[in-house]
C-alpha positions in Angstrom: 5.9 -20.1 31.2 3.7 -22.0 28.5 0.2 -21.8 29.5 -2.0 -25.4 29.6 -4.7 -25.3 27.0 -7.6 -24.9 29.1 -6.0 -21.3 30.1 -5.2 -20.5 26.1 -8.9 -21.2 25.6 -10.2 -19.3 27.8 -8.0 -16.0 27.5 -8.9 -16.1 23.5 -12.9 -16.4 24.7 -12.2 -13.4 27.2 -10.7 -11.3 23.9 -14.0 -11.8 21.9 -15.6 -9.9 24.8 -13.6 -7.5 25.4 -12.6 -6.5 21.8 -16.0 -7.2 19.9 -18.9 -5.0 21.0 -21.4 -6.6 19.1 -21.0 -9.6 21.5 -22.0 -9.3 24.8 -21.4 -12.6 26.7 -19.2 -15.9 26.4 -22.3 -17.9 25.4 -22.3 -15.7 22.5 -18.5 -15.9 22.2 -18.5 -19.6 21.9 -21.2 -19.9 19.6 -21.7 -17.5 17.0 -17.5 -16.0 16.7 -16.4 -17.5 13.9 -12.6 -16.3 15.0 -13.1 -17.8 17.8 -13.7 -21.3 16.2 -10.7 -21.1 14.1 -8.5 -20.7 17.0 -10.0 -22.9 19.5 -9.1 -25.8 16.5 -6.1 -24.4 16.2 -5.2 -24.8 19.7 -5.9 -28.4 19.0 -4.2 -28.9 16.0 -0.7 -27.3 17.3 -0.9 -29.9 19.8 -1.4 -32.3 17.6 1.7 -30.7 15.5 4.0 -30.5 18.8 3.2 -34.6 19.4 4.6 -35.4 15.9 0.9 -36.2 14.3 1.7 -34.2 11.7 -0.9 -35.7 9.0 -3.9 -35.3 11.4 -3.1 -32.0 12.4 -2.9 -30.7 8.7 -6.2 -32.3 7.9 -7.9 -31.0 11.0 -6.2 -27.8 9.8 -8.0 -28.1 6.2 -11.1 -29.2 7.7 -11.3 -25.8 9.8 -10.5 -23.6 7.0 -13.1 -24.9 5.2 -15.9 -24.4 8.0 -14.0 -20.7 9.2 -12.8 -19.2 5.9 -9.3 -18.9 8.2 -6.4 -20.8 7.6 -3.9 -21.3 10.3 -0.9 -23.9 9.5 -1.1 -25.9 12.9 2.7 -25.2 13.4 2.5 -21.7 13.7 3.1 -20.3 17.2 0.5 -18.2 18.8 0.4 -16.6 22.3 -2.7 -16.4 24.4 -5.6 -13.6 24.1 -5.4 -14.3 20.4 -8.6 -12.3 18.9 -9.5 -12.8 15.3 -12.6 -10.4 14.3 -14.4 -11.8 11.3 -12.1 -13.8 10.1 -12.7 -14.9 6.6 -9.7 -14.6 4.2 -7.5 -14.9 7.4 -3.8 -16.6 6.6 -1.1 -17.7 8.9 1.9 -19.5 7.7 4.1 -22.3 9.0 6.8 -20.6 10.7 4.5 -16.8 11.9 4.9 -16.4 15.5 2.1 -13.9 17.3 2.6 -12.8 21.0 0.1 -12.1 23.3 -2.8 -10.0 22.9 -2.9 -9.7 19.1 -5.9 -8.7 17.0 -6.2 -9.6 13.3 -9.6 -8.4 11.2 -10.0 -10.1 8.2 -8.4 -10.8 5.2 -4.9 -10.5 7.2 -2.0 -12.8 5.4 1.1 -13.5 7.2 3.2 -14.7 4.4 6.2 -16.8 3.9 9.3 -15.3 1.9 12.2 -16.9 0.7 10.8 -20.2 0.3 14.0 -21.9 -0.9 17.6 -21.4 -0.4 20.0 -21.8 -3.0 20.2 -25.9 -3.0 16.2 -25.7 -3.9 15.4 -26.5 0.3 13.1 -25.1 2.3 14.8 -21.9 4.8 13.7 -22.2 8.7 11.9 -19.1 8.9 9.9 -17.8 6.3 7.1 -15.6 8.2 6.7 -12.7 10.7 7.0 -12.5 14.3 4.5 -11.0 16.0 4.8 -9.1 18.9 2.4 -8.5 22.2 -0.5 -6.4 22.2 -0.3 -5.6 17.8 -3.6 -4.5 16.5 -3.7 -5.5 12.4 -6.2 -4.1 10.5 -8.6 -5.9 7.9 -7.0 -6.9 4.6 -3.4 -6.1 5.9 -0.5 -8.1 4.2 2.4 -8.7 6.2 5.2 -11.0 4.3 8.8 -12.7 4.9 10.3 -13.2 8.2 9.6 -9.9 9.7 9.8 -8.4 12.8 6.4 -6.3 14.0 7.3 -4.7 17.8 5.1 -4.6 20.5 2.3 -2.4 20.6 2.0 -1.9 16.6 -1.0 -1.0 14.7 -1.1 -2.0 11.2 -3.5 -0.4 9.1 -6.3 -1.8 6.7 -4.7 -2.9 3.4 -0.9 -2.1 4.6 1.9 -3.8 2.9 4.5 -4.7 4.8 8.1 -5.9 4.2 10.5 -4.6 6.8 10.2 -4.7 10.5 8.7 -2.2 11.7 9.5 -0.8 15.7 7.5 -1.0 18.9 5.0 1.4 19.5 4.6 2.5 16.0 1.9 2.8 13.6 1.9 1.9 10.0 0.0 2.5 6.9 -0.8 2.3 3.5 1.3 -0.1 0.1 3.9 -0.2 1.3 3.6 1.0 4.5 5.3 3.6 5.9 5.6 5.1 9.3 3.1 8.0 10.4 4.2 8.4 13.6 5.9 7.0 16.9 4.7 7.5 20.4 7.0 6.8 23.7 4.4 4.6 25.4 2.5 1.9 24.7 -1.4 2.8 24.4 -3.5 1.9 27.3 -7.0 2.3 25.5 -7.9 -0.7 22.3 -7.7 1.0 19.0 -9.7 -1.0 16.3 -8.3 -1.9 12.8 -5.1 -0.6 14.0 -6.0 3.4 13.5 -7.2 6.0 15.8 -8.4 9.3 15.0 -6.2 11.1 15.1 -3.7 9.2 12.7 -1.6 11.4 9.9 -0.6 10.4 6.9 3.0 11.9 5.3 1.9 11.9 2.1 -1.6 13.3 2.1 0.4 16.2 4.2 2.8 16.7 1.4 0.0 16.7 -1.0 -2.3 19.3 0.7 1.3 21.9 1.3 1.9 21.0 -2.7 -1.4 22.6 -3.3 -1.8 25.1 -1.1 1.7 26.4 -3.0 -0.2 26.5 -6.4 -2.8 28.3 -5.0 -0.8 30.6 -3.7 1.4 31.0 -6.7 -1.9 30.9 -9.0 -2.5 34.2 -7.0 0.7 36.0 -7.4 0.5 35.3 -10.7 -3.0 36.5 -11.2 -2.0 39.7 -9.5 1.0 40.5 -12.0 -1.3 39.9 -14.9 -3.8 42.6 -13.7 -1.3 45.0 -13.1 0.3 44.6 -16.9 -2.7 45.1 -18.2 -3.1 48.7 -16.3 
């Protein structure tokens, strides 16, 4: 059930609250989020997109880029409780679909992949979907027409390129999975990592030294005992 405008509105104003702690009422919201502003025009723009005024919408678009450092394509498809933290650098492409209750930080790109098939046309769907309740952390690049399940966190500066599953956590260029849990979160992690999050590779890296070290000993011990 699509939700009127006024209720789109006012679930993204709720999100500032409750996911920025620097701002402590809806006055404050309204006025001084610059997240906020972008999607509040782009709530008006994809209307203006959905009624065929396709020129208008794209200017309006331009126009708010310029004033919010965040550019949403007015066609994109965005659920409600949409929270944008920041929001400079801030890129959503033509065909990206978010659910509900998504968080982007700034610098975020959701790219478009396989921009032309092979007679030189435009493909249908050249961005991600986005699922409900996805944290994605500043400066995260997420590109082609991926799949990101529900209840994802996607950490600062990630790079990602394949879908990744619900209830997962992903890091780094080019991200890879740290770890999965059976149920969906109930408490808001911010930037998409929690503090007790692993990385694979720093793990391998620490066991890789703590093997020379250990070897570095035996062989220290064999060298004193030819020399008695």
């Amino acid at each position: 059930m699509k939700k009127n405008f006024k209720s789109l509105i006012a679930s993204d104003l709720k999100s500032v609250i409750e996911r920025d702690p620097a701002t402590e009422t809806l006055f404050q919201a309204a006025l001084f989020s610059s997240g906020f502003h972008a999607i509040f025009c782009y709530r008006i723009n994809h209307f203006l997109w959905r009624k065929n005024w396709h020129l208008l919408a794209r200017f309006l678009s331009q126009i708010t880029r310029f004033l919010t450092g965040v550019e949403i394509h007015p066609a994109a498809k965005i659920g409600e409780s949409f929270f944008i933290d920041h929001g400079m650098g801030v890129v959503i492409g033509e065909t990206s679909e978010i659910g509900n209750n998504v968080t982007m930080y700034h610098g975020v790109t959701l790219g478009g992949t396989n921009l032309f098939g092979k007679k030189g046309k435009k493909t249908g769907k050249r961005h991600p979907t986005i699922g409900n309740n996805v944290v994605i952390g500043s400066g995260a690049q997420i590109l082609g027409p991926i799949k990101i399940g529900n209840n994802t966190k996607i950490g600062s500066n990630a790079v990602v390129v394949k879908d990744v599953e619900e209830n997962t956590t992903v890091v780094g260029p080019a991200a890879h999975q740290t770890h999965k849990k059976q149920a969906p979160e109930t408490i808001f992690c911010a930037y998409g990592v929690d503090k007790n999050l692993t990385d694979p590779i720093a793990e391998d890296i620490a066991l890789i030294e703590r093997r020379i070290k250990e070897l570095e000993k035996k062989l220290e011990s064999v060298s004193q005992k030819n020399i008695k």
